[in-house]
C-alpha positions, 0 to 999 in steps of 0.5 A: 765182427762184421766186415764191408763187403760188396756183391758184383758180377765181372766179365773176363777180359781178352781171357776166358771169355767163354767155357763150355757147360762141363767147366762150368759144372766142375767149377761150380761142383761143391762135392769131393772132388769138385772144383768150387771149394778150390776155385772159391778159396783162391777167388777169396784169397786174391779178394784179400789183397791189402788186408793184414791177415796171414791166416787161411783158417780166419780169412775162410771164417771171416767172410763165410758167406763169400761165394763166386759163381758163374754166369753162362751167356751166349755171348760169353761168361760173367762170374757172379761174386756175392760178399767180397771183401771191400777192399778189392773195390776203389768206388765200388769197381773192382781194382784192375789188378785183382780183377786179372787175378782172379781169371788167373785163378780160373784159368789154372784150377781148370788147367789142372782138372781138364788138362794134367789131372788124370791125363795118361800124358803126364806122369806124376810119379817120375821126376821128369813127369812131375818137370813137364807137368811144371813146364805145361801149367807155366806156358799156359799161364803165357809166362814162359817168353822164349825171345828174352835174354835171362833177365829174371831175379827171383825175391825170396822172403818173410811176409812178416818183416820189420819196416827197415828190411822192408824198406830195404827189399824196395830199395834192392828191387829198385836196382834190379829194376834200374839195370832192366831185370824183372821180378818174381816173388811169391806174390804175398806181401813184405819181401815179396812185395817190396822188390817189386814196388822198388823195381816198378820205380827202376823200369819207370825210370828206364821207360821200361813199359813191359817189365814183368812182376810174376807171382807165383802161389799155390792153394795152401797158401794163397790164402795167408799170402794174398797176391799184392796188386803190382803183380802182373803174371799171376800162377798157381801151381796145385802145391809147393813142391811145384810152386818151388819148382816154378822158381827154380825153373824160370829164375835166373837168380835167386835173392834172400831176405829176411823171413821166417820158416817159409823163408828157411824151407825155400833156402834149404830147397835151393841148397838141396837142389844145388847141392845135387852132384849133377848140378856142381857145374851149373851157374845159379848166383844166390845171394842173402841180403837185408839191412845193416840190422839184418846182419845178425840174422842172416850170421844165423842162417849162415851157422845153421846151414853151415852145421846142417849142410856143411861148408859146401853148401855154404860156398853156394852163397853171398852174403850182402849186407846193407848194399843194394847196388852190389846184390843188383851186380852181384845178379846181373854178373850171375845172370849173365853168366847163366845166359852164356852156359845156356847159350852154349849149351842149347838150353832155353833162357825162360826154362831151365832144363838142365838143372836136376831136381832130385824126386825128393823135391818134388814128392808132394809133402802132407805135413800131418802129425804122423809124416812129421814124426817119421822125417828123417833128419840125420846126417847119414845120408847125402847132403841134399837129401838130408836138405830135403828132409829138412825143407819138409820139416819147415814146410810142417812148421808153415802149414801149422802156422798159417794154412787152414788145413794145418791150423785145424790138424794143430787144433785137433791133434797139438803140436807136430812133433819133429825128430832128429840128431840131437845136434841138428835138432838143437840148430834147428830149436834155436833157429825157430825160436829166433823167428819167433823171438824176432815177430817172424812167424806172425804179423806184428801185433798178432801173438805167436802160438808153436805149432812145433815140438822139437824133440831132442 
């Protein structure tokens, strides 16, 4: 099948304008190593923007003669697109929003090879290190805004949802929006799109001209989440363990929808990291909601958590069915909160210093066949340590679903397989089996094949 494509060539706008002949080398080096294949994945991937596909490996295939590269000027840079996806196009210009994006993606790709890679400065073995690294990619992304009161609510949750909990995440984000607070989602579409779409209708409404919808993607993923149009703030960070570390450190407040393993890995990667003992004291309002038909769903999570984690892990939530306007109090009581513990503390509004992420979070994950074996996914150990595993085992379950990498480890070697207590496991199983049961872990309309085996 053939898709419409279009050849243009863009000029950065008040960003980038000009790089030096050794950028444009690594950007453009095809080697292992090199910078091209990254810079063409995410460039192609933010292309997407609108189109109903979440699979890295069929957006890669479907448009195999895509391919950006740049033109050096004297008078600056141009990049040179041959065979983008039509759809990023209105009258053969390129859309303002995606156009932003995709300097995004040269901005951090370069970032990352020419400032943090190898740089003796940073190390990434410690969890401090690994802290800092976050901090740099953030601030050079001009994300970070040091004269802002807490304000920004992070939205977590499937790209795959029905048209009521979609429907649902605008009319929450409307709310946030109408009482002043900003947005910030992992960008794709569904409940990371819903939030903001709502929340650009609460700041029109206030004559609120600068509100901020800042996505946050990583190169695994980019690729089946393409950034939606309304963000204005895009980051990439260079895997999900920072990309989680991202929210945590620049939310105030988090907020759960409805989702899928993606959706079930970011709830056991905040529980861990709040479960932590030295976090016990630190405010963090989370709250869970979706529409009325949602309640079941959400009785799950809460009984699959409570069986995993425990009674304590739970107490670190509301639950909210079905009322916008009490998830937007519940977070601007929460987040005001945060502004007091911070201010009388010292700590930064736009960073959050003081929240401890264990080294366990923060360990890239290689979800191959082997280290998906060997997870350890017991009981006998701490609560958030036992969270982290847990997080690794869905994040295994995502990049099998939708990443390139991941599809093609499936398709070689079957299915990962996850081990565990027979208890946890027997959770975990009907927990997996709900989403695919409820069209979670695929658009509508697309079958669902496990990537997963759960051994009891």
């Amino acid at each position: 099948m053939e898709y419409n494509v279009i050849d243009t060539q863009i000029s950065p706008e008040g960003r980038l304008d000009v790089l030096s002949k050794a950028e444009v080398h690594k950007l453009l080096d095809n080697s292992h190593g090199g910078l091209h294949p990254i810079f063409r994945n995410c460039s192609l991937a933010v292309l997407n923007c609108g189109n109903n596909l979440d699979d890295g490996k069929e957006l890669l295939e479907r448009y195999q003669s895509f391919d950006i590269s740049i033109i050096q000027r004297e008078r600056g840079i141009k990049l040179d697109i041959k065979g983008a996806p039509a759809s990023a196009f209105v009258d053969n210009k390129m859309i303002k929003g995606i156009h932003e994006h995709l300097f995004a993606v040269l901005r951090d790709v370069l970032f990352m090879s020419e400032e943090i890679n190898g740089n003796t400065n940073f190390d990434l073995h410690s969890s401090e290190g690994i802290t800092d690294v976050v901090f740099h990619i953030l601030r050079n992304a001009d994300v970070l805004r040091p004269l802002i009161n807490p304000n920004m609510v992070v939205c977590w949750g499937g790209h795959s949802i029905s048209r009521t909990e979609y429907d649902y995440s605008k009319k929450v984000g409307y709310e946030i929006g109408l009482r002043g607070m900003d947005i910030c989602t992992g960008c794709g579409p569904g409940a990371m799109k819903g939030p903001m779409k709502g929340a650009t209708i609460g700041h029109a409404k206030q004559r609120i001209v600068n509100g901020r919808y800042l996505g946050i993607s990583e190169p695994g993923i980019i690729a089946a989440e393409s950034p939606n149009p309304i963000v204005n703030d895009l980051v990439i960070l260079p895997d999900i363990e920072k990309r989680l570390e991202a929210f945590v450190r620049v939310g105030h407040g988090i907020v759960i929808f409805p989702g899928g393993a993606g959706t079930a890995e970011e709830i056991l990667y905040i529980l861990g990291i709040l479960l932590h003992p030295d976090n016990a004291d630190i405010p963090f309002p989370l709250v869970f909601t979706g529409p009325e038909n949602s309640a079941d769903y959400f009785g799950q999570i809460d009984q699959f958590i409570g069986a995993t984690l425990g009674e304590k892990a739970q107490n670190l939530y509301k639950i909210i069915i079905d009322d916008p306007v009490s998830v937007a109090k519940e977070m601007q009581a929460g987040i005001k909160q945060v502004r007091e513990f911070r201010k009388e503390r010292g700590d930064a509004y736009y960073f959050n210093w003081t929240l401890k992420i264990d080294s366990e979070f923060q360990k890239p994950f290689a979800p191959t066949h082997q280290n998906m074996r060997n997870l350890k996914i017991h009981k006998n150990q701490d609560r958030h340590l036992l969270a982290a595993n847990l997080r690794r085992a869905f994040s295994g379950v995502v990049a099998g679903n939708v990443k390139d990498q991941g599809i093609r480890a499936i398709e070689k070697y079957g299915h990962f397989e996850i081990h565990g207590d027979p208890a946890i496991m027997e959770q975990m199983d009907a927990l997996l089996a709900a989403f695919v049961e409820q069209h979670r872990m695929k658009l509508p309309g697309k079958k669902y094949i496990p990537c997963y085996r759960i051994i009891k």
